[in-house]
C-alpha positions as CSV (number, residue, x, y, z in Angstrom):
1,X,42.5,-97.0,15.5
2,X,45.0,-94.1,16.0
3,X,43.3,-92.0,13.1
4,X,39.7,-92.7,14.4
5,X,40.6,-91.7,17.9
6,X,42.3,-88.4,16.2
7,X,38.9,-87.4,14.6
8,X,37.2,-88.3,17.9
9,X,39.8,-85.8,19.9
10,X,39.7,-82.9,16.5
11,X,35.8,-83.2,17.3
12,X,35.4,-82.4,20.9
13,X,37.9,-79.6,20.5
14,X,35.7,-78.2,17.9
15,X,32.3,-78.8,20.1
16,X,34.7,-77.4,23.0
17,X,35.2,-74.2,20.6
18,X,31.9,-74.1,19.5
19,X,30.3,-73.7,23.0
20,X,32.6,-71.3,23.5
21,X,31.6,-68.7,21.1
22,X,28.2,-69.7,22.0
23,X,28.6,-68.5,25.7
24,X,30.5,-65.5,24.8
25,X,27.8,-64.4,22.4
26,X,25.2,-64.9,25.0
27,X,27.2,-62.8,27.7
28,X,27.5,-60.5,25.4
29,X,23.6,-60.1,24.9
30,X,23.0,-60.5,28.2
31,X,25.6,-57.4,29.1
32,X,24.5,-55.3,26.3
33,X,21.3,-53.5,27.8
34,X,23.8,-53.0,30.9
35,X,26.3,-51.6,28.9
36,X,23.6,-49.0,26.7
37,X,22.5,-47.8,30.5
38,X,25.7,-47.3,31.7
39,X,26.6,-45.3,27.9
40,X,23.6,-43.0,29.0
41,X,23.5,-42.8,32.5
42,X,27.2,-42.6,33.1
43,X,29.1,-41.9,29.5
44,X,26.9,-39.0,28.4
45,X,26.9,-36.7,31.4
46,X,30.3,-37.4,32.0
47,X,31.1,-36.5,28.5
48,X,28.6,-33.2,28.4
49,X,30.5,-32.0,31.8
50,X,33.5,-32.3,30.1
51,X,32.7,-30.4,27.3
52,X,30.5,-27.7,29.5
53,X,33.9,-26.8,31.3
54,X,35.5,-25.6,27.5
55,X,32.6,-23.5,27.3
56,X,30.6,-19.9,28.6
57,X,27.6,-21.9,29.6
58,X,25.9,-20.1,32.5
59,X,22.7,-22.7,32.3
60,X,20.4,-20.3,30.2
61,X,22.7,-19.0,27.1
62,X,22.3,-22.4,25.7
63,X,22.1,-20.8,21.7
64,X,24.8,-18.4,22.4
65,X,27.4,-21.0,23.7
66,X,31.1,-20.4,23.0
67,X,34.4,-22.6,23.4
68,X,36.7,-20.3,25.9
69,X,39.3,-23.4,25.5
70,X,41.2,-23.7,28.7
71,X,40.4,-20.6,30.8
72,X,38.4,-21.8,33.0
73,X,40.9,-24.3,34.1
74,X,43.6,-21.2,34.1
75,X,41.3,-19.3,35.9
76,X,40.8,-22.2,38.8
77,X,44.7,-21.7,39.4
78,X,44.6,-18.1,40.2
79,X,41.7,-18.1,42.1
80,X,42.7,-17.2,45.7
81,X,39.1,-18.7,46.6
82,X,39.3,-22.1,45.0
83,X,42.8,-21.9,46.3
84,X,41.5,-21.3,50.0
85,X,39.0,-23.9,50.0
86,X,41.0,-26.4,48.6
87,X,43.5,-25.7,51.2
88,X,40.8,-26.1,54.0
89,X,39.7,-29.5,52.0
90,X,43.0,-31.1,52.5
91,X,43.4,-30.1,56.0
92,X,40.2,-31.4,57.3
93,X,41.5,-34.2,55.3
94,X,44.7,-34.3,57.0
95,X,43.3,-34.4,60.3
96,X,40.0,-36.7,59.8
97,X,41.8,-39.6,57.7
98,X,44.8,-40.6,59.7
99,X,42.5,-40.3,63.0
100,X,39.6,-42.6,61.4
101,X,42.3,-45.2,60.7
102,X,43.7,-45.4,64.1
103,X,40.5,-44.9,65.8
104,X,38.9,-47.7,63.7
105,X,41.8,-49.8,64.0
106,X,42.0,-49.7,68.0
107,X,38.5,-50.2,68.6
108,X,38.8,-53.2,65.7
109,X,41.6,-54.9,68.0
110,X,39.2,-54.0,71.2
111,X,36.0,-56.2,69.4
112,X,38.6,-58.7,68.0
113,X,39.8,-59.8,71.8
114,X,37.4,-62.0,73.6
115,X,35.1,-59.8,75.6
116,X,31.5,-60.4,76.3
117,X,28.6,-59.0,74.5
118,X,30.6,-58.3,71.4
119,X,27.8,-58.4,68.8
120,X,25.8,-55.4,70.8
121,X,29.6,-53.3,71.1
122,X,30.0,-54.4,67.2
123,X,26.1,-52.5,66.7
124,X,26.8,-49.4,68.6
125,X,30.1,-49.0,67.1
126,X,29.0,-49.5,63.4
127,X,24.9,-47.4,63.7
128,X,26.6,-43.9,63.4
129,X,27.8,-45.0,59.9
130,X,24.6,-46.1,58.3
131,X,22.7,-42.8,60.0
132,X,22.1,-40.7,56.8
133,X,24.1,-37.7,57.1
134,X,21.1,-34.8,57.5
135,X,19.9,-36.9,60.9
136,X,23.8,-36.6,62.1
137,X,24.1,-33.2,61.1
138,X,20.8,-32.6,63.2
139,X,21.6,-34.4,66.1
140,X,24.9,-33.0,66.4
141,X,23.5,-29.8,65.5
142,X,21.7,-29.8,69.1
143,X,24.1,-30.8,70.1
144,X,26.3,-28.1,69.5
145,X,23.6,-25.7,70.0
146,X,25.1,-22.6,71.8
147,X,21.8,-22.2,73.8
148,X,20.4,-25.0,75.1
149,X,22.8,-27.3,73.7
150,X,24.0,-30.6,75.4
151,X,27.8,-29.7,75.8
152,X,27.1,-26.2,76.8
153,X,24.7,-27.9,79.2
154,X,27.8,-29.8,80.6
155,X,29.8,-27.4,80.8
156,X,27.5,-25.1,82.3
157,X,27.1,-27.7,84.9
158,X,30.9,-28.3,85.9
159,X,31.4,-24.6,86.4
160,X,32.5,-23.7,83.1
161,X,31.1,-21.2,80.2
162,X,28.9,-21.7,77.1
163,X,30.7,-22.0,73.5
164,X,29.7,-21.3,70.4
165,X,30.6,-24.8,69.0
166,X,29.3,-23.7,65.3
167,X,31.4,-20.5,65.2
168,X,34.1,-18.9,63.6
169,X,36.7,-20.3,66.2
170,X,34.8,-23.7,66.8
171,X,33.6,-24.6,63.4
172,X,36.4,-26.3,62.1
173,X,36.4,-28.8,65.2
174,X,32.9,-29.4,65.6
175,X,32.7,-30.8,62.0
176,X,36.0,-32.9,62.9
177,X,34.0,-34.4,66.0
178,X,31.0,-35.3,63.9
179,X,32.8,-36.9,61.0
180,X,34.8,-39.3,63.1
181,X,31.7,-40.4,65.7
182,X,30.0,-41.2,61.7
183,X,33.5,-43.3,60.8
184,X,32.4,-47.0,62.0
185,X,32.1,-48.9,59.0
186,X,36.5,-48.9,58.7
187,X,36.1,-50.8,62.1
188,X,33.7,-53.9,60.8
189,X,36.1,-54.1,57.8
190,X,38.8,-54.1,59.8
191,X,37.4,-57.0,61.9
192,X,36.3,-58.7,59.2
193,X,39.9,-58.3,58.0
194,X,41.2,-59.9,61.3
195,X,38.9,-63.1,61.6
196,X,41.1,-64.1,58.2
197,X,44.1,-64.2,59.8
198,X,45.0,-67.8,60.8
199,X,44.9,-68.7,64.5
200,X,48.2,-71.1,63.5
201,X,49.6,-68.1,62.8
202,X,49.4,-66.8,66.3
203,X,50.1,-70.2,67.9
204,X,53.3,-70.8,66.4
205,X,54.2,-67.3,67.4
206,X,53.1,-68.0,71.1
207,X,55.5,-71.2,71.1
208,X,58.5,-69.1,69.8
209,X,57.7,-66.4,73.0
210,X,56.0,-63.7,70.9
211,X,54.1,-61.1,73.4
212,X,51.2,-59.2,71.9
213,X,52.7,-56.1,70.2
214,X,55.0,-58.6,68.9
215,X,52.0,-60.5,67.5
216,X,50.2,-57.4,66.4
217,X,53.2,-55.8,64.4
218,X,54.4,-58.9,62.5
219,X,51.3,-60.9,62.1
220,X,47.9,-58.7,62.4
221,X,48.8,-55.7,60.7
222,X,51.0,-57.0,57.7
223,X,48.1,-59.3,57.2
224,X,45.5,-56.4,57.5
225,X,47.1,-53.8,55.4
226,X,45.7,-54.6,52.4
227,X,42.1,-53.4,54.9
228,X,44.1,-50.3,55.7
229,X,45.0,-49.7,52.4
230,X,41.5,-49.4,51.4
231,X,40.4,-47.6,54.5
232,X,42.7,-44.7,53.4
233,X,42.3,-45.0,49.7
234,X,38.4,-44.4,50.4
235,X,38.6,-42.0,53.2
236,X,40.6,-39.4,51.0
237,X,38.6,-39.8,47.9
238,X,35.4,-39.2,50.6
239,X,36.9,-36.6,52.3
240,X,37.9,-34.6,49.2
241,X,34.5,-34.2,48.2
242,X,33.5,-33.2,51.7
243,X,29.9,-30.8,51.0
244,X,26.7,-32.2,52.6
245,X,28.0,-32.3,56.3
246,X,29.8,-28.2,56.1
247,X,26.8,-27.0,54.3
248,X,24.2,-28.3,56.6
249,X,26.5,-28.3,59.5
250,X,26.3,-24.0,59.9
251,X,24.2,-22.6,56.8
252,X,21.6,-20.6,57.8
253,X,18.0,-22.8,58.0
254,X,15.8,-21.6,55.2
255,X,18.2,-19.9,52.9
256,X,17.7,-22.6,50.1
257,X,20.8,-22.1,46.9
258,X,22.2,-19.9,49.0
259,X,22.8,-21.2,52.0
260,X,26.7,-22.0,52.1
261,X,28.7,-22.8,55.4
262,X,30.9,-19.9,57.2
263,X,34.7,-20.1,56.1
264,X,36.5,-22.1,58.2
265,X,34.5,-25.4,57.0
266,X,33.9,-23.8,53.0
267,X,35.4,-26.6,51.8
268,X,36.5,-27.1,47.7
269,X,33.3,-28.9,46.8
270,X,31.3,-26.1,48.4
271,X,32.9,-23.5,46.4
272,X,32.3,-25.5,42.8
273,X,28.4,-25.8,44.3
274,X,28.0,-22.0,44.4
275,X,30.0,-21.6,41.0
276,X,27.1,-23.5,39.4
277,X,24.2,-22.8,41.7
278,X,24.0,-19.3,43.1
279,X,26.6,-17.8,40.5
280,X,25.6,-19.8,37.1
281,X,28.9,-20.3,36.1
282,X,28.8,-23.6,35.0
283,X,31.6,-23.7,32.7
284,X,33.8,-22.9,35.0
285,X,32.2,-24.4,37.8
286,X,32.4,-28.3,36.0
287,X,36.1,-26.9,35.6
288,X,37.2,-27.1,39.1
289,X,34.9,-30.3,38.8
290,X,37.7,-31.7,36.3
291,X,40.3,-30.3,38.9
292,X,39.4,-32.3,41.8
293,X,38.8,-35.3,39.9
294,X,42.4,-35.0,38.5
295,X,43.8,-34.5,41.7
296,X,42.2,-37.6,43.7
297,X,43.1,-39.4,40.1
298,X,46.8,-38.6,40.9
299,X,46.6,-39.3,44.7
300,X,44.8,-42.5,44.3
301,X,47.5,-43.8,41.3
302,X,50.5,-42.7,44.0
303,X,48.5,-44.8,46.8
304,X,48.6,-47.6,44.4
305,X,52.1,-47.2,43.3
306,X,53.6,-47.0,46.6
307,X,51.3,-49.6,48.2
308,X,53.7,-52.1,47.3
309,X,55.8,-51.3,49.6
310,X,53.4,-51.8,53.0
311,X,50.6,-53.2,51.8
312,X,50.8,-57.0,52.1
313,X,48.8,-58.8,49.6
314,X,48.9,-61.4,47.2
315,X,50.3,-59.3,44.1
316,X,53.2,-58.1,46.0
């Protein structure tokens, strides 16, 4: 009896086994046209940009290409332009991220509280997200319009004088404005975020005489950092490769390649655009390409190593 309910067990770990392999091939099959896309859509450019940046390809010397090895990542360090504009990158970035965060995270404890309508306030606050960013950029556009212009019409109106919003001395702050009026999806995530938190939680809390800051710094946003975490994790790596809005924000209409933002919003991304573009430098251009991506590579792995020590999760 013992040895026949052996083979019994010995055979149902080998069906067990055998179904096993049987689903692992099958994923496998199933993945394998997945994989081949992402090998061509994905692993080839990214491994043709790589090489591009060892090389003196200006787009059209394609039979007259030569390995320069790593001058055109030397020449990224001395030059004062990519310098300058990667400067102005991470100051934007200094001033947008932090201020998305908070302002998300306020308006995320506003819709959280039990006030009426909340679903419309949840709609306004989340539309200027999803906008795509040519219809912001020409909204805000009017709006900053130096004749004619809805501010300047305000201010006009209270007695005071018309500003070039899209200026040399304005520039800077009018992109600001617009990038945080498009920041609404960190509050839904953020909400999202605080419906998970337990309501026994807060109870127990309440029966031990816990105020609301109380609440809010020891229960919400320990439990909500993980959110955060991700919130500023994304917003750098988006802000780093800040282009569309700066280009479209104060280029001149009409001037196609060309058209490039004025200096106080030429941001790093802009710079690499009319490397390749208007100066067919490509090599070098998929350089500072390599540059950026190393450096949001960097910030992104010190995020993660240091997130241990705020951000509340699971893992930690």
């Amino acid at each position: 009896m013992l040895i026949k309910r052996k083979h019994v067990t010995n055979k149902i770990v080998v069906n067990k086994g055998i179904r096993y392999k049987m689903r692992a091939r099958a994923f496998y099959v199933i993945m394998l046209p997945y994989f081949i896309m992402m090998v061509c859509v994905k692993g080839f450019p990214f491994a043709w940009g790589l090489y591009i940046s060892f090389t003196n390809f200006t787009g059209f010397n394609i039979d007259k290409l030569k390995m320069v090895g790593i001058n055109n990542f030397a020449r990224v360090l001395t030059d004062n332009e990519a310098i300058s504009s990667i400067g102005r990158t991470f100051g934007i970035s200094l001033i947008v991220v932090p201020l998305t965060i908070c302002i998300c995270l306020l308006l995320s404890l506003l819709l959280n509280s039990k006030i009426k309508a909340i679903g419309a306030f949840r709609t306004i606050y989340y539309l200027p997200s999803i906008i795509p960013s040519i219809a912001v950029v020409t909204m805000w556009r009017g709006m900053f319009a130096k004749e004619g212009g809805l501010l300047n019409m305000v201010s006009i109106l209270f007695g005071g004088k018309s500003i070039n919003w899209l200026g040399y001395d304005f520039a800077r702050k009018s992109l600001i404005i617009m990038l945080l009026w498009s920041s609404g999806s960190g509050i839904l995530t953020n909400l999202a975020a605080m419906k998970a938190v337990p309501n026994d939680l807060y109870e127990a809390a309440e029966i031990e005489g816990a105020g609301y800051f109380t609440k809010l710094f020891k229960i919400t946003l320990p439990l909500i950092s993980n959110m955060i975490y991700m919130n500023l994790v994304t917003g750098i790596i988006g802000m780093l490769q800040l282009f569309g809005q700066p280009v479209l924000l104060t280029s001149t209409a009409g001037a196609g390649l060309t058209a490039l933002p004025i200096r106080p919003i030429y941001t790093y991304l802009v710079h690499v655009y009319q490397q390749i573009f208007v100066n067919l430098r490509f090599g070098y251009g998929l350089a500072m390409v390599w540059v950026i991506f190393t450096i949001i590579m960097l910030l992104t792995m010190i995020m993660d190593k240091t997130s241990k020590y705020w951000v509340n999760n699971e893992m930690n």
